[in-house]
N, C-alpha and C positions, 0 to 999 in steps of 0.2 A: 390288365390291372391285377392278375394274377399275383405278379413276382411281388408286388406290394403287400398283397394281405398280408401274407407275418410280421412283417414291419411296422402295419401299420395295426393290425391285432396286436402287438406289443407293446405300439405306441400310445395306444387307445387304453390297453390296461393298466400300464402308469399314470394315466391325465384323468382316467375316470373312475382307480383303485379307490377313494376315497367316499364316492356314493354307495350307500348304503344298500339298495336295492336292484336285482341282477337286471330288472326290466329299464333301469336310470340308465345304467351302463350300457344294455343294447342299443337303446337310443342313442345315447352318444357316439356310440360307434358306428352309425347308422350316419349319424351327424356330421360326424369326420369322413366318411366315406362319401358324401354328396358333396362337402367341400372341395375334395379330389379329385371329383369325375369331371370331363371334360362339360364345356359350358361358360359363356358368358355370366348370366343370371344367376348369384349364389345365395336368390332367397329362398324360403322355403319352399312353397310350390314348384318353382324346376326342378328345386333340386329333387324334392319330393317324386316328381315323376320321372327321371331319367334312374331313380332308384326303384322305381316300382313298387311306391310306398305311398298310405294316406300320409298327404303334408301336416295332419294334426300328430300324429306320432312324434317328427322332428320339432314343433311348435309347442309341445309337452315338456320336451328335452330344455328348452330353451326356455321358458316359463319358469322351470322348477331351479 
């Protein structure tokens, strides 16, 4: 997933330029990146652990 991060950190800066706060933004990109990772299940909790991340982080993002 390498060759993707600049692409998708670019991606992620245009779609999520518009929040306000830099911690909105991580989340999102955090968001988008568990989107893209291999897997079935693209709820929170998978995605949350195949990122090696608490799934309230992502459930914040998605909240606000």
């Amino acid at each position: 997933m390498e060759a993707v991060c600049p692409r998708l950190e670019a991606f992620a800066a245009e779609m999520l330029g518009s929040l306000a706060r830099r911690d909105q933004r991580a989340k999102g990109e955090l968001y988008l990146r568990g989107l893209m990772l291999d897997g079935k299940r693209k709820s929170m909790q998978p995605m949350a652990e195949r990122l090696g991340v608490d799934h309230q982080q992502l459930q914040q993002f998605i909240a606000s």
